[in-house]
N, CA, C and O atoms as a GROMACS GRO file, in nm:
protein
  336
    1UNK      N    1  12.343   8.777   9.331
    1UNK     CA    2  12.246   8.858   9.262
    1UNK      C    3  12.223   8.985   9.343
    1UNK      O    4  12.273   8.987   9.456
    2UNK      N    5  12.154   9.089   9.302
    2UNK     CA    6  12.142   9.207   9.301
    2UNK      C    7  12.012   9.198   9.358
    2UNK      O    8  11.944   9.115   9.298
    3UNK      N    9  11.935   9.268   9.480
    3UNK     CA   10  11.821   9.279   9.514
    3UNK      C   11  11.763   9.393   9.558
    3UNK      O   12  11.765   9.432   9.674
    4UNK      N   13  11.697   9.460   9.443
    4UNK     CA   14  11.620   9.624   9.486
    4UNK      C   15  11.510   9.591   9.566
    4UNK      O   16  11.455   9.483   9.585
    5UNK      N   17  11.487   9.707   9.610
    5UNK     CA   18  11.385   9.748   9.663
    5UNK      C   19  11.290   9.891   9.633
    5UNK      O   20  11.343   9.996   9.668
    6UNK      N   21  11.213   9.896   9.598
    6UNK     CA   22  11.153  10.050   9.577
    6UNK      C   23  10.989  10.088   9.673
    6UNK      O   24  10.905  10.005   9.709
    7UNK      N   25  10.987  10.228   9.693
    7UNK     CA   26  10.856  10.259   9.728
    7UNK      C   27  10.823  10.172   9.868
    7UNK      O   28  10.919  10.128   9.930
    8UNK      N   29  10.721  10.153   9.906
    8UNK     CA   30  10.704  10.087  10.033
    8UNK      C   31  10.709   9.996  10.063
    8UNK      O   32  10.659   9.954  10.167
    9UNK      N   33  10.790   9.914   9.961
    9UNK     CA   34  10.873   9.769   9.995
    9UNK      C   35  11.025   9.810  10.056
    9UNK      O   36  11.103   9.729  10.107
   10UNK      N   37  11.041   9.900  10.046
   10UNK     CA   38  11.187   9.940  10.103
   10UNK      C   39  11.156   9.998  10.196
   10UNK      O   40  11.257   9.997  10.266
   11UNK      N   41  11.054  10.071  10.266
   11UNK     CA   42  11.005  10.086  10.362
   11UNK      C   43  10.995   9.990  10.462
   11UNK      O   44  11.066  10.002  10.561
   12UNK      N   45  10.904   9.881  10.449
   12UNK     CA   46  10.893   9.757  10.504
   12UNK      C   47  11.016   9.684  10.522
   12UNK      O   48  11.019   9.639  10.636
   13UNK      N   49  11.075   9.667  10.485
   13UNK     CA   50  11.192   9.581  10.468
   13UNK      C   51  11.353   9.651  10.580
   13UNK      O   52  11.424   9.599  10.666
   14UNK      N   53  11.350   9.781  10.520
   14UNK     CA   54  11.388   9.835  10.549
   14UNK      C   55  11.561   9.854  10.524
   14UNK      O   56  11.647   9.905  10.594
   15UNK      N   57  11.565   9.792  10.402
   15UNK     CA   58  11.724   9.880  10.298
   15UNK      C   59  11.629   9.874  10.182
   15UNK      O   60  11.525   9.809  10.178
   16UNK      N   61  11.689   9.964  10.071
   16UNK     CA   62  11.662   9.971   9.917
   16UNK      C   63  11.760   9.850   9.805
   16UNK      O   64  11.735   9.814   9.690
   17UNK      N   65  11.880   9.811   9.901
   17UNK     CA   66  11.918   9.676   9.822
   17UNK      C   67  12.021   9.614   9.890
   17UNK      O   68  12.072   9.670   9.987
   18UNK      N   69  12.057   9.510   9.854
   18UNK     CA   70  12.129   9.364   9.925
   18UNK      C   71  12.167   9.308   9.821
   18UNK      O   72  12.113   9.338   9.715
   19UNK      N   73  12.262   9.218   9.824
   19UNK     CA   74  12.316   9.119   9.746
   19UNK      C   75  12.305   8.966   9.853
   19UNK      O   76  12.288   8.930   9.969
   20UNK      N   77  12.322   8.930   9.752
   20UNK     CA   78  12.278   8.765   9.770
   20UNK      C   79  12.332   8.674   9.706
   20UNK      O   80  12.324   8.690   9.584
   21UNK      N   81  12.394   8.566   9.745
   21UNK     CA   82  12.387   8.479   9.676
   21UNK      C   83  12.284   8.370   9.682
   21UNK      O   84  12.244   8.312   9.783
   22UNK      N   85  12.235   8.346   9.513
   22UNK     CA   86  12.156   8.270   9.487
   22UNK      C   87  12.133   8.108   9.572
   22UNK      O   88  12.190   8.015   9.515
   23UNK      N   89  12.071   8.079   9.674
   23UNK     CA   90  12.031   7.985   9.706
   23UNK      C   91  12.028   7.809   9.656
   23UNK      O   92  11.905   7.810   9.667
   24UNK      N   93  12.040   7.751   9.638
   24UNK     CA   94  12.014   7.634   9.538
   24UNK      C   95  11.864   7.613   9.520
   24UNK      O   96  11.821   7.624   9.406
   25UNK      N   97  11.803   7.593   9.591
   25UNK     CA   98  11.704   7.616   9.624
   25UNK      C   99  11.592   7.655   9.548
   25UNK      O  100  11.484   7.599   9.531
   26UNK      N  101  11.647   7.780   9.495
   26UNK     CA  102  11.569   7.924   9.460
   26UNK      C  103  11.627   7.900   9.316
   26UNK      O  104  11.747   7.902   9.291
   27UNK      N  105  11.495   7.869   9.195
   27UNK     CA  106  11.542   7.925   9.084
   27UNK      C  107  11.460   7.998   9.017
   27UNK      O  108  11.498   8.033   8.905
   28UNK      N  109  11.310   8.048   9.068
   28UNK     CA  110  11.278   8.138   8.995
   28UNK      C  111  11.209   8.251   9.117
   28UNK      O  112  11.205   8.233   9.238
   29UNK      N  113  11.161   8.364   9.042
   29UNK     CA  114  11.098   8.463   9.171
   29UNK      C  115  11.066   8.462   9.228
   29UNK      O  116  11.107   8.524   9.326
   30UNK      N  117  10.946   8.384   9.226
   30UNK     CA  118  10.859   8.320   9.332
   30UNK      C  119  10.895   8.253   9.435
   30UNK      O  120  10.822   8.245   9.534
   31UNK      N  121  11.025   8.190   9.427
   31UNK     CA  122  11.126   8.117   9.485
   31UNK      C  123  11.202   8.227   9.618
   31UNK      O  124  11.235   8.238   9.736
   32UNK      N  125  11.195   8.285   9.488
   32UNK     CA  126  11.307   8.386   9.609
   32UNK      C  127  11.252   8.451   9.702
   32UNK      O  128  11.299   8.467   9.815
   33UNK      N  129  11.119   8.503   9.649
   33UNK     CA  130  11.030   8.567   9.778
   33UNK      C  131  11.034   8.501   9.877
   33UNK      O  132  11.067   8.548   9.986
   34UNK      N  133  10.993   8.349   9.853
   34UNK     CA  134  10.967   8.262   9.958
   34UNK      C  135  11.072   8.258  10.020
   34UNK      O  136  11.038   8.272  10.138
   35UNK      N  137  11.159   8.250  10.015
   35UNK     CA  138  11.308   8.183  10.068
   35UNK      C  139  11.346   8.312  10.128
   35UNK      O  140  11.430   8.305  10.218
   36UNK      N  141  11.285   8.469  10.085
   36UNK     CA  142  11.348   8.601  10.199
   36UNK      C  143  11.242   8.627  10.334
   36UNK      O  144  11.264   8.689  10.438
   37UNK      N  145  11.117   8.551  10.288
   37UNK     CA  146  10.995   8.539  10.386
   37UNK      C  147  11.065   8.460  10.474
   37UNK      O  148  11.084   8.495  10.591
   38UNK      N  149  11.111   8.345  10.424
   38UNK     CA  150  11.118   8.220  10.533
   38UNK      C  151  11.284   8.275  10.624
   38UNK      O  152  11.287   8.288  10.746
   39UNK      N  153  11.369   8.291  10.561
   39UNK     CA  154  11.485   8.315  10.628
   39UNK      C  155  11.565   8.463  10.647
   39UNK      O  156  11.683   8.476  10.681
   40UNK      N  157  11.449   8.591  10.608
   40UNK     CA  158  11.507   8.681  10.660
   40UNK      C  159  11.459   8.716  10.776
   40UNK      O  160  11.461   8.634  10.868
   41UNK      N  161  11.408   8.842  10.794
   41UNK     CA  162  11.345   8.896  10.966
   41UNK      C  163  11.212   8.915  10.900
   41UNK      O  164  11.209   8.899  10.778
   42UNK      N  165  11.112   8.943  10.958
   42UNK     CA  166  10.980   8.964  10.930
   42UNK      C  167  10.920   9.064  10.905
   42UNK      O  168  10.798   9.077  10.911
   43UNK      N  169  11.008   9.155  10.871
   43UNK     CA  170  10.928   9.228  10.803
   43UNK      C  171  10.983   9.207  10.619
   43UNK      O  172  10.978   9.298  10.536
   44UNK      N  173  11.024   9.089  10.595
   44UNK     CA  174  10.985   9.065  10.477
   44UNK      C  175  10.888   8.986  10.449
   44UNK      O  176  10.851   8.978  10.332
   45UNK      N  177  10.841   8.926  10.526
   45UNK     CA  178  10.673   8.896  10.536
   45UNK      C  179  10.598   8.970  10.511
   45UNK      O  180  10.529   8.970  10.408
   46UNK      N  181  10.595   9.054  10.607
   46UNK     CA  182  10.534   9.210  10.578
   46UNK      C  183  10.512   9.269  10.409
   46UNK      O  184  10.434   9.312  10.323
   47UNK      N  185  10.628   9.238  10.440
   47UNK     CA  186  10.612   9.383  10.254
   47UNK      C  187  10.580   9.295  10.153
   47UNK      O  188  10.550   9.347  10.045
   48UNK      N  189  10.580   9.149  10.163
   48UNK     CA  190  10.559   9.058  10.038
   48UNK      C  191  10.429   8.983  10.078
   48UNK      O  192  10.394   8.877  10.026
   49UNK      N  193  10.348   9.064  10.196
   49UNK     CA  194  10.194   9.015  10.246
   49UNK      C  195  10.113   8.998  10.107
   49UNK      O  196  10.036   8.904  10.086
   50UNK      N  197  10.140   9.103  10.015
   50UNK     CA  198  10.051   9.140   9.913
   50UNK      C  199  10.103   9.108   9.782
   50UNK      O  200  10.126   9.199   9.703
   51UNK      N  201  10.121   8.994   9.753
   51UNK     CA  202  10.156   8.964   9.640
   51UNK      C  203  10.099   9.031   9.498
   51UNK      O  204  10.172   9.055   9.402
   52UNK      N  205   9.999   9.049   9.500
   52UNK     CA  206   9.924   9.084   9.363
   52UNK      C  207   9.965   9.252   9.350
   52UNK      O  208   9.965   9.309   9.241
   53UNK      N  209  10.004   9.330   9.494
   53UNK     CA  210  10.038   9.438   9.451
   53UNK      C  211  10.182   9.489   9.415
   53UNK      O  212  10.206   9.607   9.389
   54UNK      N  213  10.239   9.426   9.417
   54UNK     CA  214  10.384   9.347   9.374
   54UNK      C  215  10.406   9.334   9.238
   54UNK      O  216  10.342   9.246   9.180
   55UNK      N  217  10.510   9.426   9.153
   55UNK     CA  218  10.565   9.409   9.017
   55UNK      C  219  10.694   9.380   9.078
   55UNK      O  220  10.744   9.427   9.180
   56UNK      N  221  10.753   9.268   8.972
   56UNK     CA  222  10.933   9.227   8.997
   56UNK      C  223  10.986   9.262   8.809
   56UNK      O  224  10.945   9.213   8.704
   57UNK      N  225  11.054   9.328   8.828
   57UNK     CA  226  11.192   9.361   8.659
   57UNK      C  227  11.309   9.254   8.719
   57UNK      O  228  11.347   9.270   8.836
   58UNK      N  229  11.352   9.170   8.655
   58UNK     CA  230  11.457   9.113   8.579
   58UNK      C  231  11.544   9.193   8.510
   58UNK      O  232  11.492   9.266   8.426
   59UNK      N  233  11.677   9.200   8.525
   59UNK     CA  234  11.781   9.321   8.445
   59UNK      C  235  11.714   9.385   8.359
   59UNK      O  236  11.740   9.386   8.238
   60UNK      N  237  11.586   9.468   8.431
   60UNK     CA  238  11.569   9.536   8.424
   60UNK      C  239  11.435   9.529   8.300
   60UNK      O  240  11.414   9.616   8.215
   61UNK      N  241  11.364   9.415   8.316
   61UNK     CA  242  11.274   9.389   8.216
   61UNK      C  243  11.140   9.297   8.309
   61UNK      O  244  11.173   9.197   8.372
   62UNK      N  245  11.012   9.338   8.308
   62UNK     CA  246  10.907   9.326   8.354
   62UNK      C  247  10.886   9.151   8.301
   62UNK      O  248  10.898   9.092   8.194
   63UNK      N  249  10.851   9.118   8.428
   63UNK     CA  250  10.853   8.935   8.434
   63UNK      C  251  10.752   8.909   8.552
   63UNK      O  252  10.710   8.980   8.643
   64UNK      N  253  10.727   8.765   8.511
   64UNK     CA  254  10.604   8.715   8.618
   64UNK      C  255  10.696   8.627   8.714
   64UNK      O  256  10.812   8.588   8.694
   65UNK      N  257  10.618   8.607   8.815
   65UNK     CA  258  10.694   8.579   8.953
   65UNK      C  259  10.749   8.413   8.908
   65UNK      O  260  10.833   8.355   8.978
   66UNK      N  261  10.702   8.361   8.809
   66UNK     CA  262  10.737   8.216   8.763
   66UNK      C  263  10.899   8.222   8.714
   66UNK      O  264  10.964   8.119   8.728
   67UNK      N  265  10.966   8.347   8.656
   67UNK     CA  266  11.038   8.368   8.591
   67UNK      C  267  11.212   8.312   8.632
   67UNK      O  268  11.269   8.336   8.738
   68UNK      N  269  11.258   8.247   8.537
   68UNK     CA  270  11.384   8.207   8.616
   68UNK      C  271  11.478   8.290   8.641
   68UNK      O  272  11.502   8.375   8.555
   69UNK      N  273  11.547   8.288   8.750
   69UNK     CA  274  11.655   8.346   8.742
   69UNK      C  275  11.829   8.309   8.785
   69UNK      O  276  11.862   8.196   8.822
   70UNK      N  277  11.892   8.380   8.776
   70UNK     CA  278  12.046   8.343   8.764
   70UNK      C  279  12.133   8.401   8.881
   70UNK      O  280  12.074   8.477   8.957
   71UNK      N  281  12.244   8.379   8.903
   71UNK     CA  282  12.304   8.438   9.041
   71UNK      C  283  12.361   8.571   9.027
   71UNK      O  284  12.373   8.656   9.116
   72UNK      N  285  12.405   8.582   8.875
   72UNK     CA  286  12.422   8.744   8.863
   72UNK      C  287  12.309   8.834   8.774
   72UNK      O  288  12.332   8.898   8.672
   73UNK      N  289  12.175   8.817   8.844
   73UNK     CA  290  12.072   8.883   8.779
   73UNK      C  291  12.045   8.998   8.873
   73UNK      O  292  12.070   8.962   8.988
   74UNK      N  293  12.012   9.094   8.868
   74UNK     CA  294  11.944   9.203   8.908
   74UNK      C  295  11.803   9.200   8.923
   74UNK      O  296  11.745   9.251   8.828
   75UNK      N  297  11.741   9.162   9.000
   75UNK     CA  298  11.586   9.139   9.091
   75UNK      C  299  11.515   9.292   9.141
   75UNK      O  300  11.576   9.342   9.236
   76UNK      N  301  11.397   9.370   9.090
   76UNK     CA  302  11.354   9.506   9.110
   76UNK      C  303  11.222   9.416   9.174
   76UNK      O  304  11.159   9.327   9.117
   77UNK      N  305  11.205   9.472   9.314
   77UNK     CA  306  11.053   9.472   9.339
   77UNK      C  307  10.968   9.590   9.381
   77UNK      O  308  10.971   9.609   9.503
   78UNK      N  309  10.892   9.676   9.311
   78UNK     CA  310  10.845   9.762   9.309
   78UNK      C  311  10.666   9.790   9.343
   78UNK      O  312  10.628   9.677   9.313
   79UNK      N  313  10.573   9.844   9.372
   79UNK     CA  314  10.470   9.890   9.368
   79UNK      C  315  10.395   9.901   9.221
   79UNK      O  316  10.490   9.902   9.142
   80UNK      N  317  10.309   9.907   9.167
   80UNK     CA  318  10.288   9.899   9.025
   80UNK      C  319  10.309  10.075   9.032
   80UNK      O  320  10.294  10.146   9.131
   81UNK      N  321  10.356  10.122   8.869
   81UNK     CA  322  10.368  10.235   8.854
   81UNK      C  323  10.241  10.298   8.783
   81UNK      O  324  10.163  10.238   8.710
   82UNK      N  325  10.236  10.471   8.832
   82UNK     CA  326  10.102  10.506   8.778
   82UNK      C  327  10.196  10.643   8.730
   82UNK      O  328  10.296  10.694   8.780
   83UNK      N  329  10.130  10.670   8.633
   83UNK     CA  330  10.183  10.788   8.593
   83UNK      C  331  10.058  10.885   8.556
   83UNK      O  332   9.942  10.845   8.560
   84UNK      N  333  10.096  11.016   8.520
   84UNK     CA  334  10.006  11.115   8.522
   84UNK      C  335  10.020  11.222   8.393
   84UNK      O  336   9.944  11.317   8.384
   0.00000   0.00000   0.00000
């Protein structure tokens, strides 16, 4: 799978994207956060401190962190957007 990053989660983290293969483990978002908290470096702790300020898109379609996903899905975690 495909893993973005945008805004000051790519900051924190520190690339804008990675590939992955899907975990067994891991089948929905919520999943996956946990599983980049627990086994990447810490500053993905960091950037996923704040869950509630946290939007995730699914190929490219707005989903709740319950949401399942697949090994060739495209995963966006972004800042909420404000426009003007």
């Amino acid at each position: 799978m495909k893993i973005l990053y945008f805004a000051w989660l790519r900051q924190r983290i520190g690339v804008g994207a990675e590939d992955l293969n899907k975990p067994a483990c891991v089948t929905t978002v919520g999943e996956l956060v946990a599983y980049l908290i627990e086994d990447k470096s810490k500053a993905y702790a960091t950037a996923f401190r704040e869950m509630e300020a946290i939007r995730v898109a699914v190929n490219q379609e707005y989903v709740s962190f319950d949401r399942q996903i697949e090994n060739g899905d495209e995963i966006a975690f972004f800042p909420p957007v404000t426009g003007g």
